[in-house]
C-alpha positions as CSV (number, residue, x, y, z in Angstrom):
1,X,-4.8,-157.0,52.6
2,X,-5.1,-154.3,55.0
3,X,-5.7,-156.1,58.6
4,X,-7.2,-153.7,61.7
5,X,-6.8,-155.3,65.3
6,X,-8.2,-154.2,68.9
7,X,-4.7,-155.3,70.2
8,X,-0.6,-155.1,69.4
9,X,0.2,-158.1,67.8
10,X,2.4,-160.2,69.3
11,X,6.4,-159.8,68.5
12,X,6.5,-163.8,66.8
13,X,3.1,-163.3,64.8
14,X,4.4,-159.7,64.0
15,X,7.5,-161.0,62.6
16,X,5.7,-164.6,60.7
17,X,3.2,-162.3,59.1
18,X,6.6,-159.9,57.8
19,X,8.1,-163.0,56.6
20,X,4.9,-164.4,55.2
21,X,4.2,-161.1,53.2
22,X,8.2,-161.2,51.9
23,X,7.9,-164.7,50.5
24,X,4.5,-163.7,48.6
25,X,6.1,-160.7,47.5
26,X,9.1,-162.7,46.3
27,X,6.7,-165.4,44.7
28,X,4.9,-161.9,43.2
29,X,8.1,-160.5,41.1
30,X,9.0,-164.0,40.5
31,X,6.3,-164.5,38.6
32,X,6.0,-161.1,37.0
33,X,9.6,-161.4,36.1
34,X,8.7,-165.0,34.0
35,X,6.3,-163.6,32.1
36,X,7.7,-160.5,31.0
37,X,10.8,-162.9,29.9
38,X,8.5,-164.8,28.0
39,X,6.4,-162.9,25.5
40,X,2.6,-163.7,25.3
41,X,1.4,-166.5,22.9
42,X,-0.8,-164.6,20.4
43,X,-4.5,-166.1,19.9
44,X,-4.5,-168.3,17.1
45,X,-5.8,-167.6,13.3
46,X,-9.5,-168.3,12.6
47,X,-10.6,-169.8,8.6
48,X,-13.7,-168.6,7.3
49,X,-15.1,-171.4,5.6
50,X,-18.5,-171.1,4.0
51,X,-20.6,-172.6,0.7
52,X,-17.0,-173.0,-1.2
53,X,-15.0,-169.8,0.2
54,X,-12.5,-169.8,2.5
55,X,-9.8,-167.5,4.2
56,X,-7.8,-167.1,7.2
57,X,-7.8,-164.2,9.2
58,X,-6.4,-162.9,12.9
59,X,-8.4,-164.1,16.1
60,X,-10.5,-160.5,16.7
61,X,-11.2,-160.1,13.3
62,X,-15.0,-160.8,12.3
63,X,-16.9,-161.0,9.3
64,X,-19.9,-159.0,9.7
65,X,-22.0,-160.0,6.0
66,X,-22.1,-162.8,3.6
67,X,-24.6,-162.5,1.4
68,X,-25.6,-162.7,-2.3
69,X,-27.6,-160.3,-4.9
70,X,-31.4,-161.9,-6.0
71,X,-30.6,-160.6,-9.8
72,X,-29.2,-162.2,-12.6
73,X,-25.4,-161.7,-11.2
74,X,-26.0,-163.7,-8.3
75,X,-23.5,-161.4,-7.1
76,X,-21.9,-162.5,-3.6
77,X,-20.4,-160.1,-1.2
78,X,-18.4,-160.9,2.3
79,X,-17.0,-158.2,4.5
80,X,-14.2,-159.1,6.5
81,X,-14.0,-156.2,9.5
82,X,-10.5,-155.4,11.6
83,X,-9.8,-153.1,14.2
84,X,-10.3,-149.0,13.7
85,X,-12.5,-149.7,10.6
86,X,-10.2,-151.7,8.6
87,X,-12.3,-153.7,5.9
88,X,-11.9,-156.4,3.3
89,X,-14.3,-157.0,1.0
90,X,-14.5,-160.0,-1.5
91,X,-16.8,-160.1,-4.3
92,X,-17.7,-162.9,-6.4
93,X,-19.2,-163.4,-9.9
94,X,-18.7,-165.0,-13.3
95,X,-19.6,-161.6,-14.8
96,X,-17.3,-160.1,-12.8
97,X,-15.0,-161.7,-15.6
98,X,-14.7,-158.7,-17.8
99,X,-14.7,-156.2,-15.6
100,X,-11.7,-153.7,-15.8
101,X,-10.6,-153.1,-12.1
102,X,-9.0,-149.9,-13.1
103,X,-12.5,-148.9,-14.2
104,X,-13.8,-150.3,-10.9
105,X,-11.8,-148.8,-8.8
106,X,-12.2,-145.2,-10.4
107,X,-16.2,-145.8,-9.8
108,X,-15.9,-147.1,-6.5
109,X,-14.1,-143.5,-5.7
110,X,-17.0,-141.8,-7.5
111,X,-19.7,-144.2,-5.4
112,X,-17.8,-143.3,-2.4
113,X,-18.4,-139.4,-2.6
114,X,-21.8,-139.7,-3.8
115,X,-22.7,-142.0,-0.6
116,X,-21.6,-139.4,1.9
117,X,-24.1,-137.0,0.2
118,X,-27.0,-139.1,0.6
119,X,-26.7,-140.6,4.2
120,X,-27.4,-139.3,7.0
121,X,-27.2,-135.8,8.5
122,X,-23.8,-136.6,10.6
123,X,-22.1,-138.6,7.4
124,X,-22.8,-135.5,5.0
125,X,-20.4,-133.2,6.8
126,X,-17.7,-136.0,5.5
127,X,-16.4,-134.8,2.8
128,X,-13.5,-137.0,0.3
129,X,-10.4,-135.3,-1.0
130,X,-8.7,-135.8,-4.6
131,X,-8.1,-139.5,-5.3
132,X,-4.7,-140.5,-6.2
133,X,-4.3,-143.7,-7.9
134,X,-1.2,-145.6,-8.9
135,X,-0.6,-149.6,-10.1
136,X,0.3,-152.2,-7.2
137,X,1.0,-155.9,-7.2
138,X,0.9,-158.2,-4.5
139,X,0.0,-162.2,-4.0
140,X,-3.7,-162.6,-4.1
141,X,-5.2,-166.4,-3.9
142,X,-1.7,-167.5,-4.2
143,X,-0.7,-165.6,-7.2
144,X,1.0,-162.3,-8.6
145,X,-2.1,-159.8,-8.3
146,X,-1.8,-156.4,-10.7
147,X,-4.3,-154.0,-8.8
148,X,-4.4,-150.3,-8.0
149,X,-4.4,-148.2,-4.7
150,X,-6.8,-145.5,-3.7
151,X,-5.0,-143.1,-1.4
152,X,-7.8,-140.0,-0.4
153,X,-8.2,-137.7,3.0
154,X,-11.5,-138.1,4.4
155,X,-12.2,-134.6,6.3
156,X,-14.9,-134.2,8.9
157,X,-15.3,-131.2,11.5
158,X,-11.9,-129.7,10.0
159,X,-10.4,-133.1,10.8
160,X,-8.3,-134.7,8.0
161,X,-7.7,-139.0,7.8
162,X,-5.9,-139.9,5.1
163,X,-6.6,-143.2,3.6
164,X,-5.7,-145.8,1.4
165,X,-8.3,-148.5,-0.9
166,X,-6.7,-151.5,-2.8
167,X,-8.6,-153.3,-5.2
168,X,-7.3,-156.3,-6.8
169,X,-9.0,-158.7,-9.8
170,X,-8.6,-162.6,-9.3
171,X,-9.8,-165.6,-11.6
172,X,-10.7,-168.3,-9.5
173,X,-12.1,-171.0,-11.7
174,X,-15.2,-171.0,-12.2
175,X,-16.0,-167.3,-11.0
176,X,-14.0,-164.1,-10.7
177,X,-13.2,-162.4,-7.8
178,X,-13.2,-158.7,-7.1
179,X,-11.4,-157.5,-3.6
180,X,-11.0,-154.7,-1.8
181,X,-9.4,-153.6,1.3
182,X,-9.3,-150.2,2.8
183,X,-8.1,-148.1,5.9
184,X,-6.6,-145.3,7.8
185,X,-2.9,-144.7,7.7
186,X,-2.6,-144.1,11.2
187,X,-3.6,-148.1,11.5
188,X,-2.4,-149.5,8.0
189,X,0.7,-150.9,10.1
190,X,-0.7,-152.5,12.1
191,X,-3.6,-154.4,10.1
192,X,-1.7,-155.1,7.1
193,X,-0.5,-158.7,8.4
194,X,-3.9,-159.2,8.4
195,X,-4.9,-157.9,4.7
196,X,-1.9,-160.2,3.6
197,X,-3.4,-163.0,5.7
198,X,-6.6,-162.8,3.8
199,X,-5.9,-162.5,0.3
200,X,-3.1,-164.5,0.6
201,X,-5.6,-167.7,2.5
202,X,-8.5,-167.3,0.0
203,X,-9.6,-170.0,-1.9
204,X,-12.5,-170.8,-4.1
205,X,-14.2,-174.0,-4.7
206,X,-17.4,-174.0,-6.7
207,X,-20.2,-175.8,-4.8
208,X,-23.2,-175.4,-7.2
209,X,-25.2,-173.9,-4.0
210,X,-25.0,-170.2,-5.3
């Protein structure tokens, strides 16, 4: 704090003031120096628990929609939003049973391009690159998940953002679950402890509400 006086301070409250503003600034690094030693406790997880789904996910992470389809599917859909656009999103559905998630996937890529085309005038200068697909496998609901990646550029302005989609197939009981995740390399570092939190977390159990 910056003090302004009409007169010279005194020689003893010039020199207790010196010593006061030492000790604080001692007190200061101190303090700075303690917490740099000891790293930051990280906010904990949050669980998602709704009408017989549930899954963890980081604190800051939100889930934006949970809702279900009024036709014959009784489709139900929950998008699970990260940080730069990073998305998970879980389907659910007894007649998702059959439904060949190589086949999926390859229409969710066609879906994808035709979408841009019909939205609005800013979103039709995006345009999708060539879709390369290969096999993955990873844990999903607590078990070895065969599923494919999407990896695409997105290009907009004469920018290019490449990509990556996963989609993964899991039989949880009573329904089937479809689920997707997708984001920018630039961030897929970063958010993939939370992908992995997600599918690993998720649980199903039937609550005859849907």
């Amino acid at each position: 704090m910056h003090l302004c006086a009409t007169q010279l301070p005194t020689l003893r409250a010039a020199t207790r003031r010196s010593v006061t503003t030492a000790a604080l600034g001692l007190m200061m690094m101190m303090t700075l120096l303690a917490s740099l030693a000891q790293p930051a406790l990280a906010a904990p997880n949050t669980t998602y628990s709704k009408d017989g789904v549930s899954f963890e996910h980081p604190a800051g992470w939100k889930v934006t929609e949970d809702s279900v389809a009024q036709d014959e599917t009784r489709l139900r859909s929950i998008d699970l939003e990260g940080p730069d656009e990073a998305v998970v999103t879980f389907m659910f559905s007894p007649f998702l049973k059959d439904q060949n998630i190589e086949a999926f996937a390859a229409n969710t890529a066609k879906n994808r391009a035709e979408s841009a085309k019909n939205a609005s005038a800013v979103a039709q200068q995006l345009r999708f690159g060539p879709v390369a697909s290969a096999p993955i496998t990873r844990t999903v609901a607590g078990q070895e998940n065969k599923g494919v990646s999407q990896r695409f550029e997105i290009r907009l302005l004469g920018q290019k953002l490449p990509h990556e989609a996963r989609f993964f197939k899991a039989n949880l009981g009573e329904t089937t679950a479809i689920i997707m995740t997708q984001v920018a390399d630039e961030s897929a570092k970063a958010v993939e402890p939370g992908f992995t939190m997600a599918l690993d977390t998720l649980r199903y159990r039937g609550t005859g509400k849907r």
